[in-house]
C-alpha positions in Angstrom: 39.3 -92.1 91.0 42.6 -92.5 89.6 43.3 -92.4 86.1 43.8 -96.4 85.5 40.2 -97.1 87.7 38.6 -94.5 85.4 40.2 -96.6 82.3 38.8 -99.9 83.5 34.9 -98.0 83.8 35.3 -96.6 80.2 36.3 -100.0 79.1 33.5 -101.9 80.8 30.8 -99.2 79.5 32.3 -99.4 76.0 32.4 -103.3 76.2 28.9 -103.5 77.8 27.4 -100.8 74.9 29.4 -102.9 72.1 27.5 -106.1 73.5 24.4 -104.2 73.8 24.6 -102.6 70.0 25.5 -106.5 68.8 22.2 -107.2 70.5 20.2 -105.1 69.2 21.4 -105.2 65.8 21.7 -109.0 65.6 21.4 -110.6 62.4 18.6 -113.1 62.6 19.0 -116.8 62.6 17.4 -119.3 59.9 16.2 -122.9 62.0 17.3 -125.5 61.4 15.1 -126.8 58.9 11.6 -125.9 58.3 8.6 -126.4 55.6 5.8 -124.5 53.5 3.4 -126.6 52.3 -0.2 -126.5 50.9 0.6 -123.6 48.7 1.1 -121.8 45.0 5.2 -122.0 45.0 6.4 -120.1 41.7 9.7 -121.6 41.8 11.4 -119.6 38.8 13.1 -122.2 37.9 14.0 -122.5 34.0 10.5 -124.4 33.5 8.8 -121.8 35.5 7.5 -124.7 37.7 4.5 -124.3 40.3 4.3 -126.6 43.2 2.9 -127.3 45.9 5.8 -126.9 48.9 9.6 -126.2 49.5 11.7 -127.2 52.0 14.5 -125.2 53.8 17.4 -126.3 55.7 19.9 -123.5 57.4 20.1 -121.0 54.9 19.5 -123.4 52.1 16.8 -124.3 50.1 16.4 -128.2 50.4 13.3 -129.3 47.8 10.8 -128.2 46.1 7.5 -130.3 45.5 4.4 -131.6 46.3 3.0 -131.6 50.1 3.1 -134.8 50.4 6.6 -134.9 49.0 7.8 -132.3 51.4 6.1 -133.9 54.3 7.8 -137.2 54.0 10.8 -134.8 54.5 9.9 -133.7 57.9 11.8 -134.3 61.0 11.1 -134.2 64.8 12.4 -130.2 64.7 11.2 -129.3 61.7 9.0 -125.7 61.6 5.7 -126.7 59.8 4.0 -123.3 57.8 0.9 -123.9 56.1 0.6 -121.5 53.4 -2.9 -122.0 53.5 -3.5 -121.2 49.5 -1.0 -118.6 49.5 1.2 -118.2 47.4 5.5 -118.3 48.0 8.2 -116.8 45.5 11.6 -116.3 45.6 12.3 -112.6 47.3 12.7 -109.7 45.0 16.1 -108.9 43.5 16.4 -104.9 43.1 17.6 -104.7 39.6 18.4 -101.0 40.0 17.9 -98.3 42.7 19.6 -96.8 45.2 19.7 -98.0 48.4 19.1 -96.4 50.7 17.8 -93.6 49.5 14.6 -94.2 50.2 15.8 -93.5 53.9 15.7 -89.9 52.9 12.7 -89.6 54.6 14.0 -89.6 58.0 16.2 -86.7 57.1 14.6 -84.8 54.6 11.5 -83.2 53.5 8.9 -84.6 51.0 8.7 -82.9 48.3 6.5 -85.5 46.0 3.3 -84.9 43.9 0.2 -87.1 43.6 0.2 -89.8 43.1 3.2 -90.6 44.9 3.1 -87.2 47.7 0.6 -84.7 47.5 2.2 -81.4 46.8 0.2 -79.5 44.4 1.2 -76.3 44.1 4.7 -73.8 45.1 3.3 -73.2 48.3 3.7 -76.9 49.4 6.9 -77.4 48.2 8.2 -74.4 49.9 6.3 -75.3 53.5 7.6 -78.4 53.5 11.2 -77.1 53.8 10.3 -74.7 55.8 9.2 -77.0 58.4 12.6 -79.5 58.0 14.8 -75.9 58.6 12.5 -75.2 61.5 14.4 -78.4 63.1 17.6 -77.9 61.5 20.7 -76.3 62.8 21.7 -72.9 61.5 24.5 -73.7 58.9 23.4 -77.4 58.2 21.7 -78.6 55.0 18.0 -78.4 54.6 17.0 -80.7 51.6 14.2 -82.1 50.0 13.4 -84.8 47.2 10.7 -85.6 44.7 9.4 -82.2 43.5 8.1 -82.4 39.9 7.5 -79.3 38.1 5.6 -80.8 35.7 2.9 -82.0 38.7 2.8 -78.9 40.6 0.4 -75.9 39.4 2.7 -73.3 38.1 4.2 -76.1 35.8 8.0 -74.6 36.7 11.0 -75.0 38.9 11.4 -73.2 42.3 13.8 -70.8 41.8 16.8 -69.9 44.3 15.0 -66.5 45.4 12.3 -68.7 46.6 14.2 -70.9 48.4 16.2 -67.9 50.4 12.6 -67.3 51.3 13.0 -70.7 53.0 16.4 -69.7 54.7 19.3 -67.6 54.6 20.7 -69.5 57.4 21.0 -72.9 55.8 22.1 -74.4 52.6 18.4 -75.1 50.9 18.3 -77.8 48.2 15.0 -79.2 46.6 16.0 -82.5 44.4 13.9 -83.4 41.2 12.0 -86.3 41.2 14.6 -87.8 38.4 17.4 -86.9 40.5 19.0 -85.5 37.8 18.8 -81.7 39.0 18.3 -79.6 41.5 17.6 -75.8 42.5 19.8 -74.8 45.5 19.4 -71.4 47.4 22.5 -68.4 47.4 23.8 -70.3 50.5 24.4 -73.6 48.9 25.3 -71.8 45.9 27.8 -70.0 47.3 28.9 -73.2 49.3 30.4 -75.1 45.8 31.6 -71.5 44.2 28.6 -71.5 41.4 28.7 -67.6 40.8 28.0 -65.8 37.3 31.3 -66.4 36.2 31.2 -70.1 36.6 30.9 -71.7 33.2 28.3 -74.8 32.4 31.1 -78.0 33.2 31.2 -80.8 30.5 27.3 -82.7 30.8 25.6 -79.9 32.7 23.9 -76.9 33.1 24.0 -74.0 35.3 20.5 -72.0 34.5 20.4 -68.7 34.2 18.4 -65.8 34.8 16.8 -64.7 31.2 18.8 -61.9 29.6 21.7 -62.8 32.1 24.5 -64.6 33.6 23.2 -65.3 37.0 22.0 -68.5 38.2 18.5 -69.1 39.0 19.6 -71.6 41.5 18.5 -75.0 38.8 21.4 -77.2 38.7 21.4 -79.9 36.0 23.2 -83.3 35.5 27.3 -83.0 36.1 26.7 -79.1 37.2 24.5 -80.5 40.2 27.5 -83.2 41.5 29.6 -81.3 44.2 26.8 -80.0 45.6 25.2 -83.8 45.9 28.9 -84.6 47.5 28.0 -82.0 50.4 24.4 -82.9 50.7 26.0 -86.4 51.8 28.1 -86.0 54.3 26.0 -86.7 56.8 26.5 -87.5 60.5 26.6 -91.5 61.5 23.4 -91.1 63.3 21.8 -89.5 60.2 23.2 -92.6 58.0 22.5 -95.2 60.6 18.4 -93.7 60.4 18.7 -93.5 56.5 20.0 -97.1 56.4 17.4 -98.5 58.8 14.3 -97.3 57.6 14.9 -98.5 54.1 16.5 -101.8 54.8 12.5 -101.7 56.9 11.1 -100.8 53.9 12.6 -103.0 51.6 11.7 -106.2 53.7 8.0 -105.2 54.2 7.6 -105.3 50.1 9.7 -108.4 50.1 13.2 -106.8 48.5 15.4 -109.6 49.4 18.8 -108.1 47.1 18.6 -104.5 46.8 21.0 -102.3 45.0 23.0 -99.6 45.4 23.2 -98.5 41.6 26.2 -95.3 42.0 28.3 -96.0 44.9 31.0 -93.9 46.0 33.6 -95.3 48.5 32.9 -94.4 51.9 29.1 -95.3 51.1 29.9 -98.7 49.8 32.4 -98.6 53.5 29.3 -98.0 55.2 27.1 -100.3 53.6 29.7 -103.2 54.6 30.6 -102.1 58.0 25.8 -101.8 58.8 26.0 -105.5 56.4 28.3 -107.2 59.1 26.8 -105.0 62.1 23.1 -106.7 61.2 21.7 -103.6 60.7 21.0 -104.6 57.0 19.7 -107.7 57.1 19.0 -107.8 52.8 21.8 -108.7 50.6 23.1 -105.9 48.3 24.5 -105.2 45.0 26.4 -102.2 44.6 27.3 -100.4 41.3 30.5 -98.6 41.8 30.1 -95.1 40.0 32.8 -94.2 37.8 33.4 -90.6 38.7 33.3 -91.7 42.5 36.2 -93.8 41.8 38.2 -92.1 39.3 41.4 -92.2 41.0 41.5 -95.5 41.8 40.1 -96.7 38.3 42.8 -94.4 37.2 45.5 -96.1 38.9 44.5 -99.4 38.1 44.3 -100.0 42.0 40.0 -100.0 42.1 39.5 -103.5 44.0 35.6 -104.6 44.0 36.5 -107.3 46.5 37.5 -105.2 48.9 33.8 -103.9 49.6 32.3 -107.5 48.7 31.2 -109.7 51.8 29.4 -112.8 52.0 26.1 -110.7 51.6 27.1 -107.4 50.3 28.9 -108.0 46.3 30.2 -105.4 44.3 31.6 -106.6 40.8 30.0 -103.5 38.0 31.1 -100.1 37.3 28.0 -97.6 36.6 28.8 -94.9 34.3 25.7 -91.9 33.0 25.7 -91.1 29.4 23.1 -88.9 29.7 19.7 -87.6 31.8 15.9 -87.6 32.5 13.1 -87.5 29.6 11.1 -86.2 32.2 13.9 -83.5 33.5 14.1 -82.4 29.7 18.0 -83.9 29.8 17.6 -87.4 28.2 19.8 -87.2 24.9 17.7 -87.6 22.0 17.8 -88.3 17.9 14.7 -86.0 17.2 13.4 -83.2 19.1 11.2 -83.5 22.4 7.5 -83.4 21.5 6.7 -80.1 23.5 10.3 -77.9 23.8 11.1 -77.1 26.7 12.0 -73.8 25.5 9.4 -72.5 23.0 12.6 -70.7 21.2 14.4 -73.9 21.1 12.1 -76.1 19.0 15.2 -78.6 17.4 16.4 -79.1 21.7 16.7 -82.7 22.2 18.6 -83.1 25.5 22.5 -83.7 25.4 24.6 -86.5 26.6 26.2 -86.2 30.2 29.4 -87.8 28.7 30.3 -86.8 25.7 30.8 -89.6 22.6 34.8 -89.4 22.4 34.6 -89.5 25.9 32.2 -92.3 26.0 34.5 -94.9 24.1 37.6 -93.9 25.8 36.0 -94.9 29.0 34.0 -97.8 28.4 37.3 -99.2 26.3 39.4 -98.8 29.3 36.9 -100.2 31.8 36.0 -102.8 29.1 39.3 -103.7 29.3 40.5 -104.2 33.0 37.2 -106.7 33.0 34.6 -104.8 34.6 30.9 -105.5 34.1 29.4 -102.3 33.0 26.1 -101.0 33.6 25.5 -97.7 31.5 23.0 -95.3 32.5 21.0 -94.3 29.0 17.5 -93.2 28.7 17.4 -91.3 25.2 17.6 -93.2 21.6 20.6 -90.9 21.2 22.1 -91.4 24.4 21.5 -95.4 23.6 23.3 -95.2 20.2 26.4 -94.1 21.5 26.4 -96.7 24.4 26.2 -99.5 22.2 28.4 -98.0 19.4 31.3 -97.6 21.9 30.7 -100.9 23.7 30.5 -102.5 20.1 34.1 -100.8 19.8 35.1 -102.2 22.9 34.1 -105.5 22.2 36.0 -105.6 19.4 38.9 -104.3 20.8 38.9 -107.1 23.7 36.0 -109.4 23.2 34.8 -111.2 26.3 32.2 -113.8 25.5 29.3 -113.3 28.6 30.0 -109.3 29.0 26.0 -108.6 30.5 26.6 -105.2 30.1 23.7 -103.9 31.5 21.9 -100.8 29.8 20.2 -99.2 32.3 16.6 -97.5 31.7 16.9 -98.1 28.2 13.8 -96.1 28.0 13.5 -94.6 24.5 15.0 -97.9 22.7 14.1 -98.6 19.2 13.6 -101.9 17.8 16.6 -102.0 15.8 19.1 -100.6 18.8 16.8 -103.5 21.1 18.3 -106.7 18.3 21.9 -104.5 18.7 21.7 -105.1 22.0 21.4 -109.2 21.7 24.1 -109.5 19.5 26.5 -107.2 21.6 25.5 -109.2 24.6 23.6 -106.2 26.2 20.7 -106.6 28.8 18.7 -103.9 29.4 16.8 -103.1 32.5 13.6 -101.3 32.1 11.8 -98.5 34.0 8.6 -100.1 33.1 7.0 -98.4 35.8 7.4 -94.8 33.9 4.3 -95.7 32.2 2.3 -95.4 35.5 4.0 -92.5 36.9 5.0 -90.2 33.3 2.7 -92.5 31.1 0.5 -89.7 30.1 2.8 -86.8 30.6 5.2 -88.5 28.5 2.4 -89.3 25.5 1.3 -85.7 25.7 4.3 -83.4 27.0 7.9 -85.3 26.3 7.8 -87.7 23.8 4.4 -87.7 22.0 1.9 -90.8 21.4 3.9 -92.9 19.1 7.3 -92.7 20.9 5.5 -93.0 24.3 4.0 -96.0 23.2 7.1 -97.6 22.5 8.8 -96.4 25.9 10.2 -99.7 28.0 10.2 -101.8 24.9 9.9 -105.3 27.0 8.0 -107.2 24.0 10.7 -106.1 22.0 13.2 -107.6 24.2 11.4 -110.9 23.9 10.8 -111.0 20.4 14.6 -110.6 20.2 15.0 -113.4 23.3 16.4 -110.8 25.0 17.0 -111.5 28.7 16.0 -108.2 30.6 15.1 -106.5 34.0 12.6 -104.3 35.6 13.1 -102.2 38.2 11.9 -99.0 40.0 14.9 -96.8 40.2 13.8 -96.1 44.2 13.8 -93.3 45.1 12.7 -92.0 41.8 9.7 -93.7 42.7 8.2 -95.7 46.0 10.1 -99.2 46.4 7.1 -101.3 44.8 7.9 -104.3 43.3 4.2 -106.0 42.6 3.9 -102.4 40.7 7.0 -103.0 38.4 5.5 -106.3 37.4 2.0 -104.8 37.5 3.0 -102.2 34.8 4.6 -104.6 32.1 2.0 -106.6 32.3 -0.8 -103.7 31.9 0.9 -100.8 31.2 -1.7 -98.4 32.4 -1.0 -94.7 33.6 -1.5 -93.2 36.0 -4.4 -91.2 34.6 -6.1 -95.1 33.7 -4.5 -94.8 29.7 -2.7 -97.9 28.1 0.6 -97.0 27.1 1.7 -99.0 24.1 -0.3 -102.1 24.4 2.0 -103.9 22.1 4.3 -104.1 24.5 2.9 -106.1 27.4 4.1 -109.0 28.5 2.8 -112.1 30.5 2.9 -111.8 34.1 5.3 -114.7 34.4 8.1 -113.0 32.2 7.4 -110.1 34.2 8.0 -111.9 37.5 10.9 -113.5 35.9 12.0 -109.5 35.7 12.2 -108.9 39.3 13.7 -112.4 40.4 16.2 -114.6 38.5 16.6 -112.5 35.1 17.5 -109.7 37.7 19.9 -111.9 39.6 21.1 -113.0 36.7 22.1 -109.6 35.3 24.5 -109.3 38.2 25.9 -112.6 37.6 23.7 -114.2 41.2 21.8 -116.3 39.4 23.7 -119.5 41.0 22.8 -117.9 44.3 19.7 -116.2 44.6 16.6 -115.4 42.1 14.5 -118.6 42.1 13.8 -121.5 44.4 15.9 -124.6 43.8 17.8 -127.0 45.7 21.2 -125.7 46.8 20.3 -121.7 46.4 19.9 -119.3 49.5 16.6 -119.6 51.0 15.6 -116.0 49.8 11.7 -116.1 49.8 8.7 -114.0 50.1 5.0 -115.0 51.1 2.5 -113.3 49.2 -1.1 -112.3 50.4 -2.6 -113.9 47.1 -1.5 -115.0 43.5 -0.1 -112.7 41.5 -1.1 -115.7 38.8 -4.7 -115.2 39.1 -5.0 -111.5 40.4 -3.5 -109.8 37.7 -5.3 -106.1 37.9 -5.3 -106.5 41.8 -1.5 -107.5 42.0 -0.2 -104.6 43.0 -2.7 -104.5 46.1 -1.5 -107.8 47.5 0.6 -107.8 50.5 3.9 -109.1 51.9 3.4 -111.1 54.6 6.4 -112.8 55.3 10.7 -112.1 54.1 13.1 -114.5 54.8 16.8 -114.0 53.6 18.7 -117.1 54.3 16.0 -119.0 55.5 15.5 -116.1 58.5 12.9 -114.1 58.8 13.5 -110.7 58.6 9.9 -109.2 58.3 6.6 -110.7 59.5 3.0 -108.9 59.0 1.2 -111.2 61.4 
């Protein structure tokens, strides 16, 4: 075969696998106009209206009303769905995670405790990456995510001599369940230059052998991000698994607009390119993270639009001001309840940025007009956020800034009323009282702090417009269990966690639907059901309403984004 016949055959096989991929990757297709009647529809509107039906046409939502209303609607081609009782919602808007990390799964081991995993002890953790380098190439990264020393039964980190047990072969990292530190073997040590004589960077923490200057292999906050940078650069068929199984996952608990909360370029590239390939079939919000972009927010030339599609927006710039209560790294104004060092008994975690630092880069970024959402978890941590967005306010006041304080988990009530009158929303871990409820009441923060942890009454006593959200993969993409724990606030251990600060389940709905869209300024778009918005709606298994304990049992049975289904259950 001459050179111009074998030309034409690679350009038919490439044509005929391009058609093929399109195929199988095609986004699906709303009708033309179909109804759901005979229902509990918690429209989200601004009167928190329940009907009885809604109406959809394209991508669009039509009308909202009675059956009988949305009957007389009906055409010769119109879908009929009888709810049946059930009850419809708009789909769930991700207020902050970071998609798709989840999709660690496929390419990493498990390295989670009860009640999420069930790693108990050392032993487990260590197995568990023993078995992912077992089917890992020599010289490639074993990882794993979701260890929790203060779960497993030696109540400590691994260390790196136990994960060269693991392998000498392969770079071996096991993640914290906070994600803000890690313990990395001498291989991956070695791979980012971390030696004795490396010195703690600026917001981190390179641990150390007691009575010495070598590491232990426990990487903390800034000191952990080049080796993060390594662990992902993965291949396309990794990232194409990752991106699949929790845009899957997503859609079966009815996540509609996730989030990519701390994006760096070529993952907000690839989110774009899967988004228009159909292998995403959710919208997405992404947080551009300021250290990811720092030359191009340097040179004035960072562009959101030029990663923003029709379905995929990115508008905010995410910067962290400090770390984990539960990782001991949260910033805070008095001392942890039990130190983490029993030598150390004033520690109170640090910031990751420093406060000079802080205002110089929240006034330029202020500035140039960018939303800002501001990673802050500890009181301390919190104080310096607002103080230097109050500074940049000042400096150039913009009158709807939403700057979004992420976490805001050890808020007080004063810094909660600073926050309405800087124009500050706050989205809430609320789900930390289920997961670290008791650990925080009785290890980190002590019962009176604890019980003020996710202050969402608070927020409403202040008419404070906030979020919820479940920081996935911190914890399990779980919606109903966001809403579940401001409204009940029980841990995991069956303790209520600051009962003063419950809220109705309707608030806490609003949390994970239009209050969430409308952080992100897509409340015109997406968040609640009204005529003109996208026809972004979930079918639930039973009422939230009525089933408050048993919420977080019901069941997704039906996603649509754009009027199109994207996940069924029957």
């Amino acid at each position: 075969m001459n050179w111009k016949a074998a030309t034409l055959v690679l350009v038919a096989l490439l044509g005929g696998l391009t058609v093929l991929f399109k195929i199988a990757t095609r986004v699906p297709q709303p009708p033309e106009h179909q109804v759901f009647i005979n229902g509990e529809v918690l429209t989200m509107d601004a009167q928190n209206r329940v009907v009885e039906a809604v109406a959809v046409r394209g991508d669009r939502i039509e009308a909202v009303g009675s059956t009988d209303e949305i009957m007389a609607l009906v055409e010769d081609h119109t879908e009929v769905n009888d709810l049946r009782g059930r009850t419809l919602m708009p789909g769930f808007v991700d207020a902050h995670g970071h998609f798709p990390g989840s999709g660690m799964s496929v390419v990493s081991a498990d390295l989670t405790s009860p009640p999420v995993g069930g790693k108990l002890r050392m032993a487990d953790v260590l197995e568990a990456l023993r078995e992912r380098a077992a089917v890992t190439e020599p010289g490639e990264m074993v990882s794993g995510f979701g260890y929790d020393d203060t779960l497993l039964e030696e109540k400590r980190h691994p260390t790196r001599e136990e994960l060269d047990s693991v392998s000498t072969e392969h770079p071996v990292v096991a993640t914290h369940v906070s994600g803000h530190m890690l313990v990395a073997n001498s291989r991956a040590l070695a791979l980012v230059g971390i030696t004795a004589e490396t010195e703690d960077p600026v917001g981190g923490v390179i641990a150390r052998h007691p009575g010495s200057r070598e590491p232990n292999g426990l990487l903390e906050e800034t000191a952990r991000l080049e080796l993060m940078m390594y662990m992902q650069d993965m291949g396309l068929r990794e990232v194409y698994a990752m991106i699949k199984a929790a845009s899957i996952e997503y859609a079966q608990v009815g996540v509609t607009t996730a989030q990519s909360g701390g994006t760096s370029p070529a993952l907000a590239r690839g989110l774009v390119w899967f988004s228009k390939l159909g292998v995403i079939p959710l919208r997405v919000v992404m947080f551009a993270f300021d250290t990811e972009f720092a030359d191009a927010l340097d040179r004035d030339e960072f562009d959101p639009q030029a990663y923003s599609t029709d379905r995929v927006t990115m508008q905010t710039v995410k910067l962290v001001a400090d770390g984990s209560i539960q990782g001991y790294t949260g910033y805070l104004s008095h001392p942890y309840h039990v130190p983490r060092d029993p030598h150390d008994a004033k520690y109170r975690g640090y910031p990751a940025i420093p406060r000079d630092e802080l205002f110089k880069r929240v006034e330029k970024l202020h500035t140039a007009g960018f939303q800002l959402a501001i990673h802050g978890n500890g009181d301390e941590s919190i104080e310096d956020i607002l103080d230097a967005f109050e500074a940049a306010q000042r400096a150039y006041p913009v009158e709807d800034p939403r700057m979004i304080l992420i976490h805001s988990q050890m808020a007080r009530e004063d810094q909660v009323a600073r926050m309405k009158a800087l124009g500050v929303t706050p989205s809430f871990f609320s789900a930390h009282t289920f997961y670290w409820g008791d650990r925080h009441r009785d290890i980190f923060m002590g019962p009176q702090r604890a019980a003020a942890m996710s202050p969402a009454r608070w927020a409403q006593e202040q008419d404070l417009r906030f979020s919820s959200h479940m920081d996935t993969p911190v914890t399990p993409m779980l919606p109903l269990q966001a809403v579940w724990s401001q409204v009940h606030r029980l841990s995991s251990g069956g303790d209520v966690i600051g009962p003063a600060q419950r809220i109705d389940v309707m608030s806490a709905l609003r949390a994970v639907t239009i209050d969430a869209a409308w952080q992100v300024f897509q409340d015109d778009r997406i968040g609640s059901l009204e005529p003109g918005k996208l026809a972004d709606i979930i079918v639930l298994s039973g009422s939230p309403l009525t089933e408050t304990l048993a919420m977080r049992e019901l069941k997704v049975e039906r996603t649509l984004v754009g009027g199109a289904t994207i996940f069924q259950r029957f």
